[in-house]
C-alpha positions in Angstrom: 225.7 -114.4 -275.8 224.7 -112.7 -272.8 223.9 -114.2 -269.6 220.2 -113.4 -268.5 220.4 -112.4 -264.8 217.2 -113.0 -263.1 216.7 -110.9 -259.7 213.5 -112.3 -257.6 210.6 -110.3 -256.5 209.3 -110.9 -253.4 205.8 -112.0 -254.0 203.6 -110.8 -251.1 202.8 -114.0 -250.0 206.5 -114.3 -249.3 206.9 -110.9 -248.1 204.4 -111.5 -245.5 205.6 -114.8 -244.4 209.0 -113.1 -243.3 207.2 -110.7 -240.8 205.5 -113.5 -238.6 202.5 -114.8 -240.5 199.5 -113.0 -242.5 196.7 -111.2 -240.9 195.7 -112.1 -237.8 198.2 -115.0 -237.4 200.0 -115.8 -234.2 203.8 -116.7 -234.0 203.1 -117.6 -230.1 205.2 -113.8 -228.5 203.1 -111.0 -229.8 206.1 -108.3 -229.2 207.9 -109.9 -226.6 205.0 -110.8 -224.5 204.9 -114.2 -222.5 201.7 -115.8 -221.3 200.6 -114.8 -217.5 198.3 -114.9 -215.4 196.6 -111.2 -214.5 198.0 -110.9 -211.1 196.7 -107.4 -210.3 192.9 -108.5 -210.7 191.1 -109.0 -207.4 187.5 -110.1 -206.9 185.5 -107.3 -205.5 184.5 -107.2 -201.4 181.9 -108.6 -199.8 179.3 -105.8 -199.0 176.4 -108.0 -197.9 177.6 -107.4 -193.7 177.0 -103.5 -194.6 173.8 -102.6 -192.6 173.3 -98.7 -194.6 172.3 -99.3 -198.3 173.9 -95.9 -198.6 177.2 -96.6 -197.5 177.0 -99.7 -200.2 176.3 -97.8 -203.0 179.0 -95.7 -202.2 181.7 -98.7 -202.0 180.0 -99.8 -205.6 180.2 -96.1 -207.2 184.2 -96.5 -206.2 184.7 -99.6 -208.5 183.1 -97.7 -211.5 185.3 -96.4 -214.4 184.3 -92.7 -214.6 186.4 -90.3 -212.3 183.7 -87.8 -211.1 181.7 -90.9 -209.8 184.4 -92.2 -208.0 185.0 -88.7 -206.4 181.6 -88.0 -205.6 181.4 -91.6 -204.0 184.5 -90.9 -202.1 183.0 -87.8 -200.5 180.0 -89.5 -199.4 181.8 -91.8 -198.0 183.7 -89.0 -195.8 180.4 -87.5 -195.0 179.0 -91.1 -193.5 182.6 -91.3 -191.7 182.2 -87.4 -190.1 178.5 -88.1 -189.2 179.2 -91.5 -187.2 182.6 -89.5 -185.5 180.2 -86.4 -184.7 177.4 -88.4 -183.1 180.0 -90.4 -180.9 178.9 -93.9 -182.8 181.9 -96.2 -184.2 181.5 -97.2 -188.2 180.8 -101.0 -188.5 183.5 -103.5 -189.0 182.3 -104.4 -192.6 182.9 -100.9 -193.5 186.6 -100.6 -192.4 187.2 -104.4 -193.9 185.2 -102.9 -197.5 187.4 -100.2 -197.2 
């Protein structure tokens, strides 16, 4: 009489089981990853000891995400710097601390 041989299937429940968990489910290292703090985040400056509203919005408009804001920010910024060298006036010590 022959021997039945029985050869198991992995059932998907099982199948999933082997690679960390179902959907969604956490193992604790997601890829290798260990739990930090974000080191590189920084709380924004303190422009409230700016006297020009101008040169404030410029500081904000550097903080912003889209490229061309930041580089039209940055050369406002250089205009405000070349008009206070050009008229012989120093820029304000909240504006070199900002920067």
């Amino acid at each position: 009489m022959p021997r039945k041989q029985f050869t198991s299937q992995a059932s998907s429940g099982r199948a999933v089981t082997g690679f960390g968990g179902g959907f969604g489910a956490s193992t604790g290292s997601t890829f290798g990853a260990t739990l930090s703090p974000l080191g590189y985040v920084t709380e924004p400056p303190d422009f409230s000891a700016i006297s020009d509203p101008n040169t404030v919005v410029s500081f904000k408009n550097l903080s912003k995400k889209d490229s061309t804001t930041k580089a039209k920010a940055l050369e406002e910024l250089q205009s405000i710097v070349s008009a206070h060298t050009e008229n012989g006036s120093e820029i304000e010590e909240p504006v070199l601390e900002a920067w």
